[in-house]
N, C-alpha and C positions, 0 to 999 in steps of 0.2 A: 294337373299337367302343366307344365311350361313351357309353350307352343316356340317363344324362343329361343327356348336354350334345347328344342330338337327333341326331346320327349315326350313320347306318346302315352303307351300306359306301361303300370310295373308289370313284371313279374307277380304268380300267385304268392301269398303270404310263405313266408318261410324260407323263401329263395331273396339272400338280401343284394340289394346291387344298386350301386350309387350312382347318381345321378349325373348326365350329360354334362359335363362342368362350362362354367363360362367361360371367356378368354380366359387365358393365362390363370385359370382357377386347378387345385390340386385332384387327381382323382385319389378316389379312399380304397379301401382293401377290396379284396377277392371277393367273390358272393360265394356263402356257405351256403349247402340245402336244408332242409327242413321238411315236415311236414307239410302240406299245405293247409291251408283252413280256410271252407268254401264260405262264403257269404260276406266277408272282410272286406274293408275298403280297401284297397291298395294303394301302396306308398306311391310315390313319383319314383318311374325309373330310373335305373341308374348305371354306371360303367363302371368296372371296375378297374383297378391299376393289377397288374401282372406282378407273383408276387415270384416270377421264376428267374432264374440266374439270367441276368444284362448280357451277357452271350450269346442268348438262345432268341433274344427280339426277334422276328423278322425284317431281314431289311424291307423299306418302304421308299418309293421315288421322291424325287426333292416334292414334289406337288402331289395332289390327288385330284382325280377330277370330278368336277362339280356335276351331283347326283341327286337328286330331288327324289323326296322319299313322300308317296301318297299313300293313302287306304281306300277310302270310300269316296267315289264320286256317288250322293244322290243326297236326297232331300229327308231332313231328318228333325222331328221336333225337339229327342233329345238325344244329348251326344256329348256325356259325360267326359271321353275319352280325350274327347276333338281330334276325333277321325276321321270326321266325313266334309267333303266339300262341297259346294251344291255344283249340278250343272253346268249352272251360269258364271258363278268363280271362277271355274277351272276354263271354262271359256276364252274367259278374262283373261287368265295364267298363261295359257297355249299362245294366244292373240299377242301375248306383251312379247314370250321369248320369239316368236316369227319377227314381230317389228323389232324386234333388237339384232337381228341377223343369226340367232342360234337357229338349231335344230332337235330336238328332241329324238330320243333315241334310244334303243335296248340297252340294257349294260354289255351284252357278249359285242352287239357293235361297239360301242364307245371303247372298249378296251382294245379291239382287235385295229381301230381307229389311232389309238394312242400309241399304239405298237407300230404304228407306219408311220407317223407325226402327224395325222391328219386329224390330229379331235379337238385344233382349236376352238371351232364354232361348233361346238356339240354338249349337249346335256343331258345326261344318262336321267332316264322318266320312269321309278320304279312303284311298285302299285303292291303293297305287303297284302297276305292273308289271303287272297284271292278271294273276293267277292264279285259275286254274280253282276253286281252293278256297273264291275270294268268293262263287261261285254257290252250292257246294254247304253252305260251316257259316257265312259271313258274313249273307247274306242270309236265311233262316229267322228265326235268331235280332233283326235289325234288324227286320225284319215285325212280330215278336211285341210290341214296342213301339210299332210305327208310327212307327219312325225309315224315315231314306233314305239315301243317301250317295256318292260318287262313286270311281268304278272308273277308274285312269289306263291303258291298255293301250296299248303298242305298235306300233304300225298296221302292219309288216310282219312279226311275228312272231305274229299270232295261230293258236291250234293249237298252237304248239311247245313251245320250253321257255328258263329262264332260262340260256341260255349264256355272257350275257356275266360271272357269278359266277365265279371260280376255283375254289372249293369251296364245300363243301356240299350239299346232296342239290339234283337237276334234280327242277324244280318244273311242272308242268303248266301251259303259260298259257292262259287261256280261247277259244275256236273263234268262228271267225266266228259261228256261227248261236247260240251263248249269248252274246253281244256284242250282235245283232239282236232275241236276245228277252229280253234285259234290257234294251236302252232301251225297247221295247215298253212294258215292265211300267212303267215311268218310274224305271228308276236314270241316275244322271248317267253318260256314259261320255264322257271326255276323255282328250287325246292325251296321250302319253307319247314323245313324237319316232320317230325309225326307228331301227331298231337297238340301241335303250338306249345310245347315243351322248351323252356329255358334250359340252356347248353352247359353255361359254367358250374363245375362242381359236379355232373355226374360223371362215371366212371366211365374207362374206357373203352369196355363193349356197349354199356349204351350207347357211348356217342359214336361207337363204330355202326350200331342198330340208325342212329338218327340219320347219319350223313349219307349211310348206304343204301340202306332198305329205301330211303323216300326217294333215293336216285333212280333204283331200280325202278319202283314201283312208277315214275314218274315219266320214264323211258320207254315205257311198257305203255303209256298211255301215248304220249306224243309220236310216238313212233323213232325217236330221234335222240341223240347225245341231248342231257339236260348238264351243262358245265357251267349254271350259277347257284347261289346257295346264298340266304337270306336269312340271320341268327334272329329267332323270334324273342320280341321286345327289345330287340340289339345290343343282346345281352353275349359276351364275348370275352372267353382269358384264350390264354396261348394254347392250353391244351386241345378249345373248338379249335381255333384256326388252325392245328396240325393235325384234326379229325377230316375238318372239310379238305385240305390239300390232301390228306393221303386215300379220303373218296376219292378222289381222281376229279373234282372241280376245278373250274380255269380259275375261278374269284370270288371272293364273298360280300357280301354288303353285311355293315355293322349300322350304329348311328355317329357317335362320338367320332371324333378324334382320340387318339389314347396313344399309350408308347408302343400298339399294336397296328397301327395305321400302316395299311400296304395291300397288297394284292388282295389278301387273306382278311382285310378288315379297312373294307374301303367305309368311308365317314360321307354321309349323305345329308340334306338337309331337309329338315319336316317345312310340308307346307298345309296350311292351314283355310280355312274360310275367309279367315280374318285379312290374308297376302295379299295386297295389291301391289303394285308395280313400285311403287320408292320401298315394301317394305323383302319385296323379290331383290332389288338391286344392295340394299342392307343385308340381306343375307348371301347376296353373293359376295361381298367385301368381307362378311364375315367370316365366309369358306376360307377365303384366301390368307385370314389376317390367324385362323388358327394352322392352317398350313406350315404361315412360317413360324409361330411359335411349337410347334409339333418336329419341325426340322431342328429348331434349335434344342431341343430338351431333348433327340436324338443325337445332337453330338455330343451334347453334356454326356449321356449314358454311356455313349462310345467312348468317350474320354477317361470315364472312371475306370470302364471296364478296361479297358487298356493299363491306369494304372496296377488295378487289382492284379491282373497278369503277372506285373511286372515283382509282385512283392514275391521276394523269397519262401 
């Protein structure tokens, strides 16, 4: 994994998907499926470029806003993936954005925030996979600030454990009834599809089965509208993000940047054990600085596609 460049772990074998590109780096083709094959080490994740007509992009805002993408808050000897943060990091993490004047925040706020001009000082805090450990060392310490932030869980696997990893320690995923009374308390809980199943490439009643069924099922536990949606391994082509908006979600979290960057494929930043405060403020420069390389390789797009139109 390359805690820099925002990738956490692949996709199982067989599912190909390229990796979170550096600045101004190219992304590669579509991810085809495959078989899986269980006991394999897995590549570095990856993103893929859209390989569908310049037309059909979704439009995306000049900016995105800046999204902080965790797993596991706890204490781990080993941690192949580098998922997990200890306590005391994340401590650290929370402590730096309060003294820099942000606020930390669910994604359904931060969006509904930006939608009124109000998300200057705001930082979307999202926690993938739903592990039991958000309840017990994540949330404590976000209270003591009076932050908030959104918890992605997998609608058929709660209670259990992270299986779909090849290694590294099995990780406890949070239980129905601490799912029910954390949206209670008002944390965001949004879907994370079924099965920790990568998106791109399957067909389209699966992915009508992923975006649906784990909304249902997850509405049914919360009691409440679930209108976030979280692409496991932030793995994403055009086809997921016209699955998740025609579920009827308000927004999606991906990883990357990509020529999909928008509502539907918002690009968040991994943060790691290793983040301290110069290397927090480095990656918020760097949100910004693919931002505007991502505006700009959307006008190029818009520009060609314009030509193309115009040819006879």
């Amino acid at each position: 994994m390359d805690a820099e460049r925002g990738t956490v772990r692949s996709v199982p074998s067989g599912v190909r998907r390229p990796a979170a590109p550096a600045v101004g780096g190219r992304h590669t083709d579509a991810p085809q499926t495959g078989t899986p094959q269980t006991g394999a080490r897995r590549p570095p994740a990856r993103l893929p470029r859209s390989r569908s007509p310049l037309a059909e992009l979704p439009l995306a805002e000049t900016t995105s806003p800046w999204v902080l993408m965790y797993h596991s808050v706890a204490v781990e000897k080993e941690d192949p993936y580098q998922l997990t943060v200890s306590p005391e990091r994340f401590a650290e993490q929370i402590a730096w954005l309060h003294r820099r004047g942000r606020r930390g925040v669910s994604v359904r706020e931060l969006m509904r925030a930006r939608a009124a001009g109000r998300a200057d000082k705001l930082v979307g805090l999202t926690f993938d996979d739903g592990y039991a450990d958000f309840a017990r060392h994540a949330v404590p310490i976000l209270q003591a600030y009076g932050f908030t932030a959104t918890a992605y869980v997998v609608a058929d696997l709660l209670g259990r454990a992270n299986d779909w990893d090849v290694e590294g320690p099995r990780k406890t995923l949070l239980t129905v009834q601490e799912v029910t009374d954390l949206a209670a308390a008002g944390w965001e809980i949004g879907s994370h599809g079924l099965g920790h199943r990568a998106l791109p490439g399957l067909p389209a009643e699966v992915l009508a089965t992923q975006t649906r069924e784990s909304r249902r099922l997850l509405e049914e536990v919360v009691g409440g509208p679930v209108t976030g949606f979280c692409y496991p391994y932030g793995a994403v082509d055009l086809a997921a993000t016209q699955a998740v908006r025609d579920a009827g979600y308000d927004y999606a979290c991906a990883i990357a940047h990509s020529p999909l960057t928008g509502r539907y494929a918002l690009p968040r930043c991994y943060v790691g054990d290793r983040d301290g405060a110069w290397r927090l403020r480095a990656k918020r420069g760097r949100h910004r600085l693919r931002d505007t390389v991502t505006e700009l390789r959307r006008h190029r797009l818009a520009a060609r596609a314009a030509r193309l139109r115009r040819v006879p």
